[in-house]
C-alpha positions as CSV (number, residue, x, y, z in Angstrom):
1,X,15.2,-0.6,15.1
2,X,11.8,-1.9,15.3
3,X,9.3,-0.4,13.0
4,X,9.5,1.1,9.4
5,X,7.8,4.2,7.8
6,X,4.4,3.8,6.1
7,X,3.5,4.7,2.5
8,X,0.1,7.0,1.5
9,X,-2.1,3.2,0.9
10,X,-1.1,1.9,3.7
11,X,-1.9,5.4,5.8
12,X,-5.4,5.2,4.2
13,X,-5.8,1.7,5.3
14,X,-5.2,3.0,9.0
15,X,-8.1,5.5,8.3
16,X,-10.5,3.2,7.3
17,X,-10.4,1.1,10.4
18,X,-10.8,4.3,12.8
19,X,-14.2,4.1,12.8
20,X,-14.2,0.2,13.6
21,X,-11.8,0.7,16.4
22,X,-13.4,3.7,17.7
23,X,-16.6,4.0,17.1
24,X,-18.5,6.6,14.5
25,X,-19.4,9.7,17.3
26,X,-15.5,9.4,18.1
27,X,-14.1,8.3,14.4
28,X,-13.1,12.3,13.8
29,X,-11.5,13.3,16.5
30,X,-9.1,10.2,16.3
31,X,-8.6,10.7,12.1
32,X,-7.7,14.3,12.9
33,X,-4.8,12.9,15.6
34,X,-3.5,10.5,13.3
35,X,-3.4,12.8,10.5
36,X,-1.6,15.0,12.9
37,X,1.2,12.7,13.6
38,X,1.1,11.7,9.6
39,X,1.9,15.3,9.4
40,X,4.1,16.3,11.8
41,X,7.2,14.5,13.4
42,X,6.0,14.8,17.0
43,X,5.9,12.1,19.2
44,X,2.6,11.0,20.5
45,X,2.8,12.8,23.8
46,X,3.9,15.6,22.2
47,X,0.9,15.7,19.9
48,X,-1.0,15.5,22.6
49,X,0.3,18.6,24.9
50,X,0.1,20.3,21.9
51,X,-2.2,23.5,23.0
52,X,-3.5,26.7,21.1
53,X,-2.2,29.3,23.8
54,X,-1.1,28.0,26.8
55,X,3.1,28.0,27.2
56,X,3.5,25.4,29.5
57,X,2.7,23.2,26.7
58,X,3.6,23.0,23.2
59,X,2.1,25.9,21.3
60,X,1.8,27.2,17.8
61,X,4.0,30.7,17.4
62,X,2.6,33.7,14.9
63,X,5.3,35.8,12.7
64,X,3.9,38.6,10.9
65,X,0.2,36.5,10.8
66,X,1.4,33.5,10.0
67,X,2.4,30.4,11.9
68,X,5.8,29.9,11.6
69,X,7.2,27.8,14.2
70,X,6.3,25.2,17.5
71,X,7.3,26.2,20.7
72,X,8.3,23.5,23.2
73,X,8.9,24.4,26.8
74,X,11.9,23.1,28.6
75,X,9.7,20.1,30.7
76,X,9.0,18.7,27.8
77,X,12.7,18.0,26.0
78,X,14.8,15.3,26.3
79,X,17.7,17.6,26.9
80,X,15.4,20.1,29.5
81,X,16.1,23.4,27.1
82,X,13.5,24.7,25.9
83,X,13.3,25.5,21.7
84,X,11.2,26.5,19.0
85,X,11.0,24.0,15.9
86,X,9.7,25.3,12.5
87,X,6.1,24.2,11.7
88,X,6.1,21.7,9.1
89,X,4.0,23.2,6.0
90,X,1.1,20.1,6.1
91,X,0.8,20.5,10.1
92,X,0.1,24.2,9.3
93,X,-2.6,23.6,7.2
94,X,-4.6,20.6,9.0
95,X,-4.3,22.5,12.5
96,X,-6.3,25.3,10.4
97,X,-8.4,23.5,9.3
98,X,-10.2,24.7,13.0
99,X,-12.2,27.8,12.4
100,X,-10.7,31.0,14.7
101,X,-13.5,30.7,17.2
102,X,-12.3,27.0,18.4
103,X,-8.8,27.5,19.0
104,X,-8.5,27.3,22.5
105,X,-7.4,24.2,24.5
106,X,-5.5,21.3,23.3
107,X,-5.2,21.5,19.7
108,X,-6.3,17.7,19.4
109,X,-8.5,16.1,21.5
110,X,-9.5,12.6,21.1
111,X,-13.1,11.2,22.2
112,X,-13.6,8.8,24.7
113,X,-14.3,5.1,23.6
114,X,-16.7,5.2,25.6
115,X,-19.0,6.9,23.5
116,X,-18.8,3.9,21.1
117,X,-20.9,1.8,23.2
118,X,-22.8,4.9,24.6
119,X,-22.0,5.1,28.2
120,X,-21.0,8.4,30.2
121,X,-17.6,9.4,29.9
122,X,-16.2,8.8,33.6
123,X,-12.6,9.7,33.2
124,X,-10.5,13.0,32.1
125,X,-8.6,13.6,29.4
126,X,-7.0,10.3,28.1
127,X,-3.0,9.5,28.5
128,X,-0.9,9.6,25.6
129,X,0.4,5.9,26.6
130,X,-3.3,5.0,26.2
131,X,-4.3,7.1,23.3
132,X,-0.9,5.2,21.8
133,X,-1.9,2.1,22.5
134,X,-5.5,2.7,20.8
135,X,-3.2,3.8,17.7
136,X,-1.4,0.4,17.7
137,X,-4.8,-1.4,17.9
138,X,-5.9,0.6,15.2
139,X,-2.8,-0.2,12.8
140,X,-3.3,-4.1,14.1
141,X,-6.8,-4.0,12.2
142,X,-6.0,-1.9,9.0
143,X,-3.6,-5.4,8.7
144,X,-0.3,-2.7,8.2
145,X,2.3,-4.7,9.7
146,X,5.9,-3.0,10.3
147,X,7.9,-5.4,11.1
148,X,7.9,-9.5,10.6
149,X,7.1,-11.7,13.9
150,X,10.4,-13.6,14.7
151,X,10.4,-17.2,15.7
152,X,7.0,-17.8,17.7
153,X,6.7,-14.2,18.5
154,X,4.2,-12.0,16.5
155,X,4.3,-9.1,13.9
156,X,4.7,-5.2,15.1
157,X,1.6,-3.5,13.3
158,X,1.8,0.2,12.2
159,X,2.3,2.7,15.6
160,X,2.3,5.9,16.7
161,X,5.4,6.3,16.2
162,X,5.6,4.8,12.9
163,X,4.1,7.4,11.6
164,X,6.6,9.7,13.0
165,X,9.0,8.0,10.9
166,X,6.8,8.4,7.8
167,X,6.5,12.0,8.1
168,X,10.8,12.3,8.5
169,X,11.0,9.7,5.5
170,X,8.7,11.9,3.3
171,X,10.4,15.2,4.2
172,X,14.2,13.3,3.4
173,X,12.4,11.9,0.0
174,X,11.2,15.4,-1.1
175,X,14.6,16.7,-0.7
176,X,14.5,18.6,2.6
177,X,18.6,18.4,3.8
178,X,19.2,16.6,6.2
179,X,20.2,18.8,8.7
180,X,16.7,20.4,8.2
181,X,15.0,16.6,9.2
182,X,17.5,16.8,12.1
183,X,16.2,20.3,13.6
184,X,12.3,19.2,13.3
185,X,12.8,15.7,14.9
186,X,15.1,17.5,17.6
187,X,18.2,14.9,16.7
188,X,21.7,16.5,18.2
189,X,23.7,14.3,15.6
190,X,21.9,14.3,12.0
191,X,23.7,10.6,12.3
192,X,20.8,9.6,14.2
193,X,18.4,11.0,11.5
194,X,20.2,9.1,9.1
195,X,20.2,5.6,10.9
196,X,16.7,5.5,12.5
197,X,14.3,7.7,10.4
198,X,16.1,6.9,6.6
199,X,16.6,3.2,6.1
200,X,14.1,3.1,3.2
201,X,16.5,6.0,1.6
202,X,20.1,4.2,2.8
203,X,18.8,0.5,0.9
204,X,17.3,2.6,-2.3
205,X,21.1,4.4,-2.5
206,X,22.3,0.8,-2.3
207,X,20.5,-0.5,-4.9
208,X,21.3,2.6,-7.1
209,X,25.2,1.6,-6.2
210,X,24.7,-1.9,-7.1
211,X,23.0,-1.2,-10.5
212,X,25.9,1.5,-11.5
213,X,28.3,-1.2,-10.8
214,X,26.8,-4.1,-12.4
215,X,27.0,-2.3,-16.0
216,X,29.4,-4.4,-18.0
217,X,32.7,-2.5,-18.6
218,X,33.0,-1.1,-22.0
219,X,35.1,-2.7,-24.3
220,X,38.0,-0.3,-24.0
221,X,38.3,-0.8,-20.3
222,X,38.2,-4.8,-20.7
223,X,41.6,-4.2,-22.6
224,X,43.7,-2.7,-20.0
């Protein structure tokens, strides 16, 4: 596994290098997609084709007048069947954060760079490989590194899809059951939950198993 989930600091330190990266006229539009993917467990294409109303994407479902759930056509799964997913609480409520009269279209949108050293946008929409990559560079100046460079190579700074793994390690640590993680990340086998998104969880159960059995025996048990 390469990677690790951040914590809340080191989030914020992403943040505050948006603007650096990015420019100020296109700092919120790229805040609001990386708090998305701090708040949801969708991958960064996902995010991306996430839409207010139109089904061949990913689109936010209504029950009763609420938002309950994520839609996600068959094109876009791993295992081509299409599903709903329930909508994580803290997506819910920074997807609202739109007023009524702007939801339409992709639900986030990030701004050309571009506009940072004020040209005219020439291109369309932006990839979610290069909107990923612009996320990586981001993490690379907030200094978050994930994981240690090896030998001559160099260190993996905070990712797109390290924040996916935040969002499933905060949902595990505020006692979600695992199964639960498993539906929203889409996992078949809640093993795979367990050995990719919960490693911080696994060493911290450890730890806890290696302080219960370092306790000295009482003196009653040293006699048998």
């Amino acid at each position: 596994m390469t990677g690790r989930a951040i914590c809340g600091e080191e989030f914020d330190k992403v943040l505050s290098k948006v603007k650096e990266v990015v420019g100020e006229e296109a700092e919120p539009s790229w805040k609001y997609l990386i708090r998305g993917l701090w708040e949801s467990t969708l991958r960064i294409d996902e995010l991306m084709h996430l839409h207010w109303t139109d089904e061949q994407y990913i689109v936010p479902c209504w029950r009763k007048g609420k938002l309950a759930e994520l839609k996600i056509p068959a094109e876009m799964q791993k295992n081509d069947t299409g599903e709903s997913i329930p909508l994580l609480p803290w997506l819910e409520e920074l997807i609202l954060e739109t007023p009524k009269s702007e939801r339409f279209g992709w639900v986030f949108n990030p701004m050309s760079l571009q506009t940072k050293v004020k040209r005219r946008v020439r291109h369309q929409r932006p990839s979610a490989k290069w909107v990923g990559r612009i996320i990586s560079r981001i993490g690379e100046k907030a200094g978050v590194i994930v994981q240690p460079a090896k030998g001559s190579g160099n260190p993996k700074f905070a990712s797109a899809h390290d924040l996916r793994r935040s969002c499933a390690e905060r949902l595990i640590n505020s006692d979600v059951p695992e199964r639960e993680v498993a539906k929203v990340l889409r996992h078949a086998d809640v093993e795979t939950t367990r050995r990719f998104y919960a490693p911080e969880t696994v060493q911290q159960s450890a730890g806890i198993i290696r302080e219960k059995l370092s306790v000295p025996r009482n003196s009653e048990a040293a006699k048998t």
